[in-house]
C-alpha positions as CSV (number, residue, x, y, z in Angstrom):
1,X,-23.1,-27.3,-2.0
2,X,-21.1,-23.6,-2.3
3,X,-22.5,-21.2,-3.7
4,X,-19.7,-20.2,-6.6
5,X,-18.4,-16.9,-5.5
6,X,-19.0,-16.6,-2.2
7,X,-15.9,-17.3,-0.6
8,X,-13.4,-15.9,-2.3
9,X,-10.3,-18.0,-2.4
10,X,-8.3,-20.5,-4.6
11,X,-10.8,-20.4,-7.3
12,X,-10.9,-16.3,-7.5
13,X,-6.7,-16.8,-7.2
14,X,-7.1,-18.9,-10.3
15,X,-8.9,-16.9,-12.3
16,X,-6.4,-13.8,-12.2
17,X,-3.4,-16.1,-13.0
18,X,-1.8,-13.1,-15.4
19,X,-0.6,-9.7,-14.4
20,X,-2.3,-6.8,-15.1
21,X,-5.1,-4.5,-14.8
22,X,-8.4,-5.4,-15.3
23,X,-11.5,-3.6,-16.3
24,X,-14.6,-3.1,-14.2
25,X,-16.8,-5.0,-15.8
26,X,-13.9,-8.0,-16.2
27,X,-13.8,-8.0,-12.2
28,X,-17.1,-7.8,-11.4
29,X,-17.8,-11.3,-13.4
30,X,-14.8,-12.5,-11.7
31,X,-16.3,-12.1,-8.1
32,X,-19.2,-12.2,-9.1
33,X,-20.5,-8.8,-7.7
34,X,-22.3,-6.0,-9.2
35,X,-20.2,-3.4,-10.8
36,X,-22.2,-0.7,-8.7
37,X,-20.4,-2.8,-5.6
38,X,-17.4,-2.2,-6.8
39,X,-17.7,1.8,-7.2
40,X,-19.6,1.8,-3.8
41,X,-15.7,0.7,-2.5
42,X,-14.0,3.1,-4.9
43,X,-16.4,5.7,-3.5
44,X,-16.0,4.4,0.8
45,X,-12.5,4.2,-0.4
46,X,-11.9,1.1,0.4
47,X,-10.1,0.5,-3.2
48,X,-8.7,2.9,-5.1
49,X,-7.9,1.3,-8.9
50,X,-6.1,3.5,-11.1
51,X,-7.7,5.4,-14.4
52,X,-7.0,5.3,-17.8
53,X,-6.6,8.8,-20.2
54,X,-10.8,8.0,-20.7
55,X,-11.7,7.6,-16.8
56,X,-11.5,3.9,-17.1
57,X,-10.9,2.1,-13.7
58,X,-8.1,-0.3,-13.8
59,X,-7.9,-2.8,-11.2
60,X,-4.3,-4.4,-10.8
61,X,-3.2,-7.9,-8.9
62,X,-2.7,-5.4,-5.8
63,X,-6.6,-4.3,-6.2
64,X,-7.9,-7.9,-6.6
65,X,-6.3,-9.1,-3.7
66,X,-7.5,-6.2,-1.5
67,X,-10.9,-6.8,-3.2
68,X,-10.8,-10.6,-2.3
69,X,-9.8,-9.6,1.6
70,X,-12.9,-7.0,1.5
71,X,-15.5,-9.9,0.1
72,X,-14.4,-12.1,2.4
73,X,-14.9,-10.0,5.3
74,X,-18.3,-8.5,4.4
75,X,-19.7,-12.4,2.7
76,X,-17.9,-14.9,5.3
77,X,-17.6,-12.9,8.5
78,X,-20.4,-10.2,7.5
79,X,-18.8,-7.0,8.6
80,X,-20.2,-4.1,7.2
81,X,-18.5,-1.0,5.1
82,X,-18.2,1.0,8.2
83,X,-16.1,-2.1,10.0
84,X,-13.9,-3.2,6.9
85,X,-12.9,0.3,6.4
86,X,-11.6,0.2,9.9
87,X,-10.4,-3.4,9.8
88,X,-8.0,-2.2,6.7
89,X,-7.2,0.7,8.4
90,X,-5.7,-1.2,11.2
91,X,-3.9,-3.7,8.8
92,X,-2.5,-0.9,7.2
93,X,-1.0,0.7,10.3
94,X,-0.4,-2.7,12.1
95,X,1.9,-3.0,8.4
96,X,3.6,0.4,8.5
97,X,4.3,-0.5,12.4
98,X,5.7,-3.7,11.6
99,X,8.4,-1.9,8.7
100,X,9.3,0.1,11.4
101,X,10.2,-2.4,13.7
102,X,12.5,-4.4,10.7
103,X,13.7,-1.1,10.3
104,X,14.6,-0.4,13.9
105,X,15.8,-3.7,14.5
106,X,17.9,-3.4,11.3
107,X,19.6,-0.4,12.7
108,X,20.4,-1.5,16.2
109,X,21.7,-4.3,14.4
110,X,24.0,-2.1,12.0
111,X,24.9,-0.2,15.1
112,X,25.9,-2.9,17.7
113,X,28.3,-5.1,14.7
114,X,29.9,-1.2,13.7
115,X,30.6,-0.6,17.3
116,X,31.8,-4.5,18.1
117,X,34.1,-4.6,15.0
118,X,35.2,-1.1,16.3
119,X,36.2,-1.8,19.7
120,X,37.0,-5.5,19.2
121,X,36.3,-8.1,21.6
122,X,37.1,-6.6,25.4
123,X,33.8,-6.4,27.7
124,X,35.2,-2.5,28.9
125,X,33.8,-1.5,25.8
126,X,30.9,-3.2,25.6
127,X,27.2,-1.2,24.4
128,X,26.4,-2.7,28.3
129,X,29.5,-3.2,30.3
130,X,30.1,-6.1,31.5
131,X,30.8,-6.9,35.1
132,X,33.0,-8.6,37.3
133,X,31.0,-11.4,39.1
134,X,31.0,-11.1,42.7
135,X,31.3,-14.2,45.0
136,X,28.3,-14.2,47.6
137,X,29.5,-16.8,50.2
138,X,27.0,-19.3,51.0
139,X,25.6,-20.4,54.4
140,X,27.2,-23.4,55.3
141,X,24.0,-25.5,57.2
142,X,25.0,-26.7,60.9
143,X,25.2,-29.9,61.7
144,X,22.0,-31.2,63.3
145,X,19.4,-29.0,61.7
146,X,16.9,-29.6,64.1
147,X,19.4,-27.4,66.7
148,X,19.6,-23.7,66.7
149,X,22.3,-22.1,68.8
150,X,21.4,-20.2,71.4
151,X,23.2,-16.6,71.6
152,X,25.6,-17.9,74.3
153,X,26.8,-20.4,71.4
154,X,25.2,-23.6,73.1
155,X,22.4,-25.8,71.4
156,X,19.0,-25.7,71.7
157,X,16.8,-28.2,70.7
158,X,13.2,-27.3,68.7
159,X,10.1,-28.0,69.7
C-alpha cells in the first residue's frame, strides 16, 4: 500500500489542475509537507515563490512543479538539501546550455540558407568548397597470385 503523498506524481498533477498561485498553507496540504519545509526551501533557495503587498508567499504552477521535482528527489531517491540544490543547479545550466545550442544551431542555419540563396547553387562558392574527385588507379592483380615477379620480370613461385 502507498503511502498518499509520498511520491509525488499524477495524483499531486491532479490536484493543481487550475492556474494560479497558491498559498502556503494550500501547498503544504497538497504535498503533504510541513509548511516549515516549505520555508526551509524558500530559505536553501531551492524555491523562490513570489510575495504578495502583505509578505504572503505565492506559489505558481512553475513553483509546484519545481516543488514536486525537489520531493521526489529528497522522498524517492533520498538526496539531501545540499545534493538537490546542486542537482537543480545542474538542470538549470544543462537548460541554459541546451537554449544555446538551439540558438547556435538556429544561426548557422540562418547563415548557411542566406549565403546558399546568395550564391546560388555552384560548389565554388560553397561555405566548404567542394572538390574535384581525383581518380586513384587501382592495382590490377596478376594473373596467378600465388607468383611474384622477380625484379628481372620472370616468375617466382612462393613457398
Amino acid at each position: 500500500m502507498q503511502v498518499q503523498g509520498r511520491s509525488p506524481g499524477k495524483n499531486m498533477a491532479a490536484k493543481r489542475k487550475s492556474k494560479g498561485a497558491y498559498m502556503i498553507s494550500a501547498v503544504a496540504e497538497m504535498y503533504d509537507i510541513h509548511p516549515q519545509t516549505l520555508r526551509l526551501y524558500e530559505r536553501e533557495g531551492l524555491l523562490l515563490p513570489s510575495r504578495t503587498d502583505g509578505n504572503t508567499r505565492l506559489y505558481t504552477d512553475e513553483d509546484l512543479e519545481r516543488l514536486e521535482f525537489i520531493l521526489n528527489l529528497a522522498r524517492d531517491l533520498g538526496v539531501n538539501i545540499a545534493g538537490i540544490g546542486i542537482i537543480l543547479q545542474m538542470r538549470e545550466r544543462m537548460e541554459e546550455m541546451n537554449r544555446q545550442m538551439h540558438s547556435f544551431v538556429e544561426y548557422v542555419r540562418t547563415e548557411m540558407f542566406t549565403h546558399m540563396s546568395q550564391s546560388g547553387s555552384e560548389s565554388r562558392s560553397a561555405m566548404v568548397p567542394l572538390r574535384r574527385p581525383v581518380m586513384v588507379p587501382r592495382a590490377v592483380p596478376l594473373a596467378g597470385a600465388g607468383h611474384a615477379k622477380s625484379p628481372s620480370g620472370r616468375s617466382t613461385s612462393k613457398s
